[in-house]
C-alpha positions in Angstrom: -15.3 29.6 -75.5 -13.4 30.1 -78.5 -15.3 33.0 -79.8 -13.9 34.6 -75.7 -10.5 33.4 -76.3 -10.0 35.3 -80.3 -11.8 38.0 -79.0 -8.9 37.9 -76.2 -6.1 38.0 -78.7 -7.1 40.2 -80.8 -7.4 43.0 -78.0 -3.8 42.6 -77.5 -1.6 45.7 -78.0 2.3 45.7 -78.5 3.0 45.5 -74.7 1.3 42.3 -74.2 3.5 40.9 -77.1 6.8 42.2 -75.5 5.6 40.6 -72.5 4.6 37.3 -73.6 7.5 37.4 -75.7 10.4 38.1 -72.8 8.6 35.4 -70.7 9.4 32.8 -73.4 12.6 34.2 -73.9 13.6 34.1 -70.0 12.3 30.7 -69.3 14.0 29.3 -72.3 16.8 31.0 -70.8 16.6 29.5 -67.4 16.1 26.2 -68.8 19.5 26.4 -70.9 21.6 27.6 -67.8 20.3 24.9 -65.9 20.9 22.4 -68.6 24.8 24.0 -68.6 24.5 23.5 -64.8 23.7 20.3 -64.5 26.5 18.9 -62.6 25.5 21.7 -59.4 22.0 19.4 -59.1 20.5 21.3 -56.5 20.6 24.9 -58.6 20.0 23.1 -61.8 16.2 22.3 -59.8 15.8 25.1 -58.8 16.6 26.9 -62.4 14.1 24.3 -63.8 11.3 24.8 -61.2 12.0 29.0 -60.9 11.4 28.9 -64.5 8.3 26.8 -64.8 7.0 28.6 -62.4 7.5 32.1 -64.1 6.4 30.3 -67.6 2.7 29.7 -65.9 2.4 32.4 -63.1 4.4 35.6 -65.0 1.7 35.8 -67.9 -1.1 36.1 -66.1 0.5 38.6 -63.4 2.3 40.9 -65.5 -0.8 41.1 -68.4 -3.0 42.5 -65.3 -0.3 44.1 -63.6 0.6 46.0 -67.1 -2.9 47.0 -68.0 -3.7 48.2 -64.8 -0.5 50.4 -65.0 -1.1 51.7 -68.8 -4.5 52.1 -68.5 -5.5 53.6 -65.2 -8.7 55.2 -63.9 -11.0 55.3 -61.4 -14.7 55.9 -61.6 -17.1 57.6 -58.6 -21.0 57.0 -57.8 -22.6 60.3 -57.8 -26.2 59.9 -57.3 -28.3 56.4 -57.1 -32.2 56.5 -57.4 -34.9 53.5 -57.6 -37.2 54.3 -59.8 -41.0 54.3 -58.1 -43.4 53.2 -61.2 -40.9 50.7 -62.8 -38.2 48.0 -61.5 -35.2 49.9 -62.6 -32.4 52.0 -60.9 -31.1 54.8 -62.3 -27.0 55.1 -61.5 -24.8 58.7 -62.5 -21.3 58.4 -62.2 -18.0 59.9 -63.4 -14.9 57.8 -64.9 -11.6 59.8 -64.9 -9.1 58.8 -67.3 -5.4 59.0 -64.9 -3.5 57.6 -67.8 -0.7 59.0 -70.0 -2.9 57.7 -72.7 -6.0 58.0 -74.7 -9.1 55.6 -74.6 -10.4 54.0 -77.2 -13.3 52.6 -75.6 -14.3 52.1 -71.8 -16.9 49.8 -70.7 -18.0 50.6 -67.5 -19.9 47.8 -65.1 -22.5 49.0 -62.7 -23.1 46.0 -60.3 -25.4 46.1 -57.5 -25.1 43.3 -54.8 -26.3 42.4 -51.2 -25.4 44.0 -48.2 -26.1 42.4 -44.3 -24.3 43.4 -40.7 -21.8 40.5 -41.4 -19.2 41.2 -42.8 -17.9 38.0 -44.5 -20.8 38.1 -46.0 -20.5 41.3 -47.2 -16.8 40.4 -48.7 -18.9 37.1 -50.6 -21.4 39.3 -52.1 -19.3 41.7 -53.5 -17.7 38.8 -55.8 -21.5 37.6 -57.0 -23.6 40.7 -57.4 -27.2 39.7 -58.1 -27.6 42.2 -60.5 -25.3 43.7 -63.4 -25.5 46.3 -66.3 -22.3 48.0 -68.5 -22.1 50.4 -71.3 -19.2 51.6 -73.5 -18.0 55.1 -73.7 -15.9 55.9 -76.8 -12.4 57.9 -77.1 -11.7 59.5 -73.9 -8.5 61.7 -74.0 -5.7 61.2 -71.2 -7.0 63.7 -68.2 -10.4 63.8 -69.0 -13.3 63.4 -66.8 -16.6 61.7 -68.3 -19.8 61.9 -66.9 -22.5 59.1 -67.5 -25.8 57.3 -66.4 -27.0 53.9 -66.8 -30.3 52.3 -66.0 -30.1 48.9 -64.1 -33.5 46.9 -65.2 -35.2 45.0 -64.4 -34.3 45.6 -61.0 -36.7 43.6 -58.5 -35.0 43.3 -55.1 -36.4 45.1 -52.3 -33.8 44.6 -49.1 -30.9 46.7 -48.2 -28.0 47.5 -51.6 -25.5 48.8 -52.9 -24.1 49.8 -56.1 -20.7 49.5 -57.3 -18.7 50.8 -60.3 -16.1 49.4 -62.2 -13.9 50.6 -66.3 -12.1 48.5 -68.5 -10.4 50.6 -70.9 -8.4 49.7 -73.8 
């Protein structure tokens, strides 16, 4: 756990910082003009509770709200194939950099997962894949399109599938 959580912080870049940063900055605000408004009780609890409230939810919302903003692409499934002779799928795809920026690295998540008529079900096994494979692609420049395959192994199930793709680019 504490190996996750340094590894965590050191991946921060400057915006992360300016956001962590103004959160502390506003809530210590908030707490100050409620302190100075403490004869008007009711907006004095409400200054308290807006800004605990923005100290525990703003951090997490804004970090995943920022990177998705800064470092936006999308990735498309271009062929799928089970392998006949050994328990392995291989998966092509394509990840398109749409950001205003250039990627250092991109790993890219090729998750495969149960599918049935029901639909609720179908929603559940999305969020647990039974299967799961990434690699890491290396310095893609803002507009560029990169084409790549991964093998998923060992690969044993033999009812209906499907395969989806996700990036995580820094």
């Amino acid at each position: 756990m504490k190996v996750k959580i340094e590894s965590f912080i050191d991946g921060f870049i400057i915006y992360d910082y300016i956001l962590f940063g103004s959160v502390v900055i506003l809530f210590v605000l908030l707490i100050v003009l409620a302190i100075l408004l403490r004869h008007k009780l009711i907006l004095a609890i409400f200054l308290v509770l807006l800004a605990f409230a923005m100290f525990l939810f703003a951090p997490t919302l804004g970090y995943i709200g920022l990177h998705k903003f800064l470092f936006k692409n999308h990735t498309e499934l271009i062929d799928q194939k089970k392998l006949n002779f050994s328990q392995a799928i291989v998966v092509k795809g394509r990840l398109v950099n749409d950001s205003n920026f250039d990627f250092k690295s991109c790993k890219i998540t090729a998750s495969a997962y149960k599918i049935t008529t029901n639909k609720y079900k179908n929603y559940i096994y999305k969020l647990k894949p039974f299967e799961k494979m990434s690699i890491v692609e290396k310095d893609i420049k803002k507009g560029q399109t990169r084409e790549f395959k991964m093998i998923i192994e060992p690969f044993t199930y033999r009812r209906d599938y499907n395969i989806s793709l996700r990036a995580n680019c820094k």
